[in-house]
C-alpha positions in Angstrom: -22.3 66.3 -2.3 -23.1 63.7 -4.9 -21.5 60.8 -6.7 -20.4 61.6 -10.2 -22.2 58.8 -11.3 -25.3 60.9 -10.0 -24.1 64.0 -12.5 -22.6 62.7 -15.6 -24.8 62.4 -18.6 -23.0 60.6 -20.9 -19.4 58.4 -20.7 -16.5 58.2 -23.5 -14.0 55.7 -23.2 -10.5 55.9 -24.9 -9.5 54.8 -28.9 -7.4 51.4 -28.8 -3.8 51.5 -30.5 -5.6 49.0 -32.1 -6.8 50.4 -34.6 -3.8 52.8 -35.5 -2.5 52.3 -39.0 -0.1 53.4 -41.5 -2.7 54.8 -43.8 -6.4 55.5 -42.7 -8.0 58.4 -41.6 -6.1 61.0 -39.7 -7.4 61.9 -36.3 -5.6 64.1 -33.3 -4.9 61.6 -30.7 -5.1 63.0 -26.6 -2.9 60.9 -24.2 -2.1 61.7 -20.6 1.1 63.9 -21.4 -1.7 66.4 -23.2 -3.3 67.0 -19.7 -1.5 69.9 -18.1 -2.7 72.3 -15.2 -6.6 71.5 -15.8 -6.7 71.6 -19.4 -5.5 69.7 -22.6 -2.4 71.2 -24.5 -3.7 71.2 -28.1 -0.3 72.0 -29.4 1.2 68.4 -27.7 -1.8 66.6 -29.6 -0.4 64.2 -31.8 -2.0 63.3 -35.3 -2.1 59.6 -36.4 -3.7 57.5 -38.5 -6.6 54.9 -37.9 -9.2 52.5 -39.3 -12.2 54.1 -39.7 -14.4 52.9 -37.7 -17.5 53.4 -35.2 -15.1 53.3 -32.0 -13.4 56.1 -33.0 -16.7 58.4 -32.9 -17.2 57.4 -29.6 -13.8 58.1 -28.5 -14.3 61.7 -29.7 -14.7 64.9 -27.2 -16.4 67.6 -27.4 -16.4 71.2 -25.7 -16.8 71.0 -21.9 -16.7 67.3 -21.9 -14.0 66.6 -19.1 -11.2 63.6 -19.9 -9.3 62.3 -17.1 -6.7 59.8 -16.6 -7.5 56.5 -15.4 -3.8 55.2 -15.5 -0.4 56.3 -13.5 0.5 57.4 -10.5 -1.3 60.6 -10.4 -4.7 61.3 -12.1 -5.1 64.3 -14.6 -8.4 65.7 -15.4 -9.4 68.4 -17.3 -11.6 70.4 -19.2 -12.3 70.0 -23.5 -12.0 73.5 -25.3 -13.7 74.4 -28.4 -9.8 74.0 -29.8 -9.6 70.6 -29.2 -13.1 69.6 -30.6 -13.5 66.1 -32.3 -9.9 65.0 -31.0 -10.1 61.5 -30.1 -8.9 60.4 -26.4 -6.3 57.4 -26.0 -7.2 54.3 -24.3 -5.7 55.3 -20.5 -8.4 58.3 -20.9 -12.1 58.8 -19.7 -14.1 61.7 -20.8 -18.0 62.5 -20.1 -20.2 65.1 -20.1 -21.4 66.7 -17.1 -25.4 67.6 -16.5 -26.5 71.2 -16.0 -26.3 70.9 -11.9 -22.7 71.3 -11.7 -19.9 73.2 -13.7 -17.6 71.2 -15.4 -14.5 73.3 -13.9 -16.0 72.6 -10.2 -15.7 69.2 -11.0 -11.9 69.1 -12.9 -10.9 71.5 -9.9 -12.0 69.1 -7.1 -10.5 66.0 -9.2 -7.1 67.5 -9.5 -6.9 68.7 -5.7 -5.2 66.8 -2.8 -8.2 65.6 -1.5 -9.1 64.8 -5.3 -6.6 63.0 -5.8 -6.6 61.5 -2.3 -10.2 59.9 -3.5 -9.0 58.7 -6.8 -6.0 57.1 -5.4 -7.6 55.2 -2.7 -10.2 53.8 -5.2 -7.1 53.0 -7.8 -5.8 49.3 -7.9 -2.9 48.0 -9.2 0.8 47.2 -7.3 2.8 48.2 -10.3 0.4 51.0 -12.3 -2.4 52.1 -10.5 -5.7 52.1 -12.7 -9.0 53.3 -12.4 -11.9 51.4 -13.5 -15.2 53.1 -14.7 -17.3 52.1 -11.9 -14.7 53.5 -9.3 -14.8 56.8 -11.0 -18.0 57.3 -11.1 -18.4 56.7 -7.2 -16.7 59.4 -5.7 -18.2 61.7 -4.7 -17.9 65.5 -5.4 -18.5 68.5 -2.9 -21.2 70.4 -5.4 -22.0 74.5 -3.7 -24.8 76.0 -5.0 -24.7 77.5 -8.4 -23.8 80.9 -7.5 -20.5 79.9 -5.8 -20.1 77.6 -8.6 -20.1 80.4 -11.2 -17.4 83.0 -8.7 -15.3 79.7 -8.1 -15.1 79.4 -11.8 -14.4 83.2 -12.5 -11.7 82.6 -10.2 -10.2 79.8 -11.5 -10.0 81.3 -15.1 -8.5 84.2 -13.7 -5.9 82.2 -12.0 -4.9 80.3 -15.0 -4.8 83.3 -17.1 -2.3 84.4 -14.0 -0.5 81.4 -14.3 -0.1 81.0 -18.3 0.8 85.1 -18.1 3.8 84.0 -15.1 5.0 81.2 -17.7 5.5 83.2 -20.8 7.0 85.9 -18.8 10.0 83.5 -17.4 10.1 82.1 -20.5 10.6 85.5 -22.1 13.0 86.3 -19.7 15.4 82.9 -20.1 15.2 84.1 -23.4 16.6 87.8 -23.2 19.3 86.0 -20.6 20.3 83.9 -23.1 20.8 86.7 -25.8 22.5 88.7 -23.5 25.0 85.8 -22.4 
């Protein structure tokens, strides 16, 4: 095991609503409601305008960075896909980059488990919203195997998504045909 602090090679914090304006540049725009099952929706991405401005390169993810919630009652984290590259993350997200010791799915996987979230709620504070500051993040600590099980853990864990998003279009599919047929 290991504290994430211990594995993370570079930190992004969120874009301010600050900076949002009616004209600027245009920019897609992650907020929590993105994150779904591990990953971030890129067709729930909103685009909006901003100032153009140096915080708003920092803000910006790139493939296999991991972005995770830091506000509400749950925490999302999940992975960045080459589809969402250069989005910009909203202020009640996190995202950094993960050193070569660890697979970025490993750690998204552990986060978003009970025992994840167990962690990340216990290290939370707030009485009305619970928030997560940086340095509580980055001290939990995360199980790490060794690289091979890291690598069949991950092979799984794709598979299973691809099992889950194949389940989903299939209901969906068949709402669909009930509807027609009603």
């Amino acid at each position: 095991t290991k504290q994430l602090q211990e594995i993370v090679l570079t930190v992004k914090r969120g874009f301010s609503s600050y900076y949002f304006r009616k004209e600027g540049i245009k920019s897609s725009f992650i907020n929590i409601g993105d994150i779904k099952d591990g990953r971030v929706d890129a067709s729930t991405v909103t685009t909006i305008h901003v100032k153009d401005t140096g915080a708003l390169d920092k803000a910006r993810i790139e493939p296999n960075d991991i972005v995770i919630s830091i506000k509400g009652s749950t925490f999302k984290a999940a992975i960045a896909d080459k589809t969402i590259k250069d989005f910009v993350i909203s202020a009640n997200l996190i995202a950094f980059k993960l050193n070569d010791e660890v697979l970025p799915e490993i750690v998204v996987a552990y986060l978003n488990s009970s025992k994840g979230q167990s962690e990340l709620i216990a290290r939370s504070a707030g009485a009305v919203q619970k928030a997560l500051n940086l340095k509580s993040l980055m001290g939990i600590t995360i199980p790490i195997p060794e690289k091979k099980k890291q690598i069949i853990i991950s092979e799984y864990l794709a598979i299973f998504k691809e099992y889950n998003s194949l389940f989903e279009r299939e209901q969906r599919i068949r709402k669909n045909i009930n509807k027609k047929i009603i």
